[in-house]
Z-matrix of the N, CA and C atoms (Angstrom, degrees):
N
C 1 1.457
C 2 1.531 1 111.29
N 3 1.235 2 121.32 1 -33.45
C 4 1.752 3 115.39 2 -173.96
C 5 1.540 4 96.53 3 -96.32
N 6 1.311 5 134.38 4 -16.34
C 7 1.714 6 134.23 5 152.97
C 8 1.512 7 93.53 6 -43.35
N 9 1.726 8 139.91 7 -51.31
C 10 1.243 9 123.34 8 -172.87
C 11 1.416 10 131.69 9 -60.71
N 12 1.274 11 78.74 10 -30.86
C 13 1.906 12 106.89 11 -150.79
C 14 2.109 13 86.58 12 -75.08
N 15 1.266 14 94.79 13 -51.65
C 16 1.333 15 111.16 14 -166.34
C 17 2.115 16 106.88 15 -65.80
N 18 1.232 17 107.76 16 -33.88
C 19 1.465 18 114.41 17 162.25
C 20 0.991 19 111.26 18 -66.80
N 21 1.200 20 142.91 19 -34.06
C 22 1.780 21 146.78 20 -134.54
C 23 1.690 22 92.73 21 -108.56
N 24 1.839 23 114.01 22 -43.42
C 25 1.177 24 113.98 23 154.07
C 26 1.181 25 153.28 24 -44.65
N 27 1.532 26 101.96 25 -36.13
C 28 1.490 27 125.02 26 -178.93
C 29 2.002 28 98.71 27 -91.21
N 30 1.201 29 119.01 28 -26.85
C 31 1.233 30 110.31 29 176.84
C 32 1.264 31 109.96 30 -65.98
N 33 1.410 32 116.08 31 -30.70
C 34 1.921 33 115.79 32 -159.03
C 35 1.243 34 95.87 33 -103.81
N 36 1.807 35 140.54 34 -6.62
C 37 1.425 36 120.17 35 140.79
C 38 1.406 37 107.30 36 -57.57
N 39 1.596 38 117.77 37 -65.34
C 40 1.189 39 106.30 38 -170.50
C 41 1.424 40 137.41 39 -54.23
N 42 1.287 41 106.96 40 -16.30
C 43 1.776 42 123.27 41 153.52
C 44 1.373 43 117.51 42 -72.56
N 45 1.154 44 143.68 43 -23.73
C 46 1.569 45 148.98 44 131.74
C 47 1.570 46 131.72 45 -41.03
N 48 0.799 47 96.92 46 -21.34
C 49 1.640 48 111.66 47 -172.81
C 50 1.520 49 102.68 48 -94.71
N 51 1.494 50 100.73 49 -51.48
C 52 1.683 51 91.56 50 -167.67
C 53 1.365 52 109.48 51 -90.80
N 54 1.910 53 121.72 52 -13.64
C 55 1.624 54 101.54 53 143.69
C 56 1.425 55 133.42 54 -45.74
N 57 1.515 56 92.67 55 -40.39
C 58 1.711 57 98.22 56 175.57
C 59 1.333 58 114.85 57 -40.42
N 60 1.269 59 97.63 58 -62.10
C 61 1.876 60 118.26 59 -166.24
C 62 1.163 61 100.60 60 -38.28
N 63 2.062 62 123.41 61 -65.58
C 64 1.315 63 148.53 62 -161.20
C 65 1.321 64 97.24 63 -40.51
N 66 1.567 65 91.85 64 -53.56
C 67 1.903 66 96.03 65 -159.48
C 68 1.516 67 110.48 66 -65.43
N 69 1.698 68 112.94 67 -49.89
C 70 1.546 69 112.97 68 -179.53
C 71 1.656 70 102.92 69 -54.15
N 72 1.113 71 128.66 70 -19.71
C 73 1.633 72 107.76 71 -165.50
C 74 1.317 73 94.06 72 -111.69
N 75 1.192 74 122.64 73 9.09
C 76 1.907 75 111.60 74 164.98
C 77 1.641 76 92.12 75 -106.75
N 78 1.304 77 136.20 76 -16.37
C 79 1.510 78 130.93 77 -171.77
C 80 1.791 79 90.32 78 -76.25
N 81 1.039 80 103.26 79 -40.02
C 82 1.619 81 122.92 80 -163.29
C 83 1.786 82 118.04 81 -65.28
N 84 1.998 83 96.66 82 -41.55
C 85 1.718 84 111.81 83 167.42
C 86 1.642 85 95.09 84 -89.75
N 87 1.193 86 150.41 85 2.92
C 88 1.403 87 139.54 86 160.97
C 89 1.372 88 124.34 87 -88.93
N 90 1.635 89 106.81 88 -9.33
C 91 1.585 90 119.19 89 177.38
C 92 1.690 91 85.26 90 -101.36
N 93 0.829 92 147.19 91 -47.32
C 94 1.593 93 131.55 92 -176.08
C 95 1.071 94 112.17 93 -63.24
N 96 1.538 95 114.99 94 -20.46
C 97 1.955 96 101.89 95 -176.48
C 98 1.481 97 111.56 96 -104.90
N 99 1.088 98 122.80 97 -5.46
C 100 1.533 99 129.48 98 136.68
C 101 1.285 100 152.91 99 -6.23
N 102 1.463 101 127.54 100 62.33
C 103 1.126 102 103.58 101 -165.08
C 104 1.703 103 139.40 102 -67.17
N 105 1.643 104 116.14 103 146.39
C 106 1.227 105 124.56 104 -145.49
C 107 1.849 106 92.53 105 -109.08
N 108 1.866 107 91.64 106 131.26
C 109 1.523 108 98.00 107 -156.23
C 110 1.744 109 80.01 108 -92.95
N 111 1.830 110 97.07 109 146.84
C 112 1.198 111 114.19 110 171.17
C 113 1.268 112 128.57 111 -96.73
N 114 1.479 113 129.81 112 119.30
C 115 1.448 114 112.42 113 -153.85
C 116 1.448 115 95.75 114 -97.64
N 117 0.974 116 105.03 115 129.41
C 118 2.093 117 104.03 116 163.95
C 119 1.760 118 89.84 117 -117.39
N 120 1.204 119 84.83 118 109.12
C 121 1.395 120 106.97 119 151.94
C 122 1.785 121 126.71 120 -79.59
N 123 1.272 122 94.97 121 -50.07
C 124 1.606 123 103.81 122 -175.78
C 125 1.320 124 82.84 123 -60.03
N 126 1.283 125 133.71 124 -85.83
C 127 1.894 126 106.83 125 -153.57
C 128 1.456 127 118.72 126 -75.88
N 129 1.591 128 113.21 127 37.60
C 130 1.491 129 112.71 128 160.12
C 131 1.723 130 93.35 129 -105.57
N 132 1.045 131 111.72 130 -34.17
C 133 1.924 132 110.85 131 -173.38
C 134 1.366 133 97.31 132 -74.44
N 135 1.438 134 130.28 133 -46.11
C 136 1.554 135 108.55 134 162.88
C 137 0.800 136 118.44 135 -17.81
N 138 1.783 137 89.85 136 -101.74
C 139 1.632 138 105.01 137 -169.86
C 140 1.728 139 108.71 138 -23.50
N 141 1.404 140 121.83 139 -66.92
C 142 0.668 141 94.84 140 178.01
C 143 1.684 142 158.84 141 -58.04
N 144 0.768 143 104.15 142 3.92
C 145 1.691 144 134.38 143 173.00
C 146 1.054 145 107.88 144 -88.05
N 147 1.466 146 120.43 145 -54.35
C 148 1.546 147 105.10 146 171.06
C 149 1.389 148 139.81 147 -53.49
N 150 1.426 149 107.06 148 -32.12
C 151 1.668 150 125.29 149 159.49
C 152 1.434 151 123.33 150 -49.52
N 153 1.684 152 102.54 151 -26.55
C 154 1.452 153 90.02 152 171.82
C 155 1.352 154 124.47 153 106.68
């Protein structure tokens, strides 16, 4: 009976883990489809320069 208990345990880490996995590698394809902000600095220091 604790051979069950003790399998039944090791299944529901191992059912934890590979949600884990699922989730990091869909967190992982949701940072690639992302769009990536472009910083222009040089024409923020313009502008700003031009103001004076």
């Amino acid at each position: 009976m604790i051979a069950f208990y003790l399998s039944l345990a090791a299944l529901g880490a191992a059912g934890a883990a590979l949600i884990r996995e699922l989730a990091a590698a869909q967190a992982k394809q949701r940072a690639a489809l992302r769009p990536v902000r472009v910083q222009s600095a040089a024409r923020d220091s313009a502008r700003g320069a031009r103001r004076g």
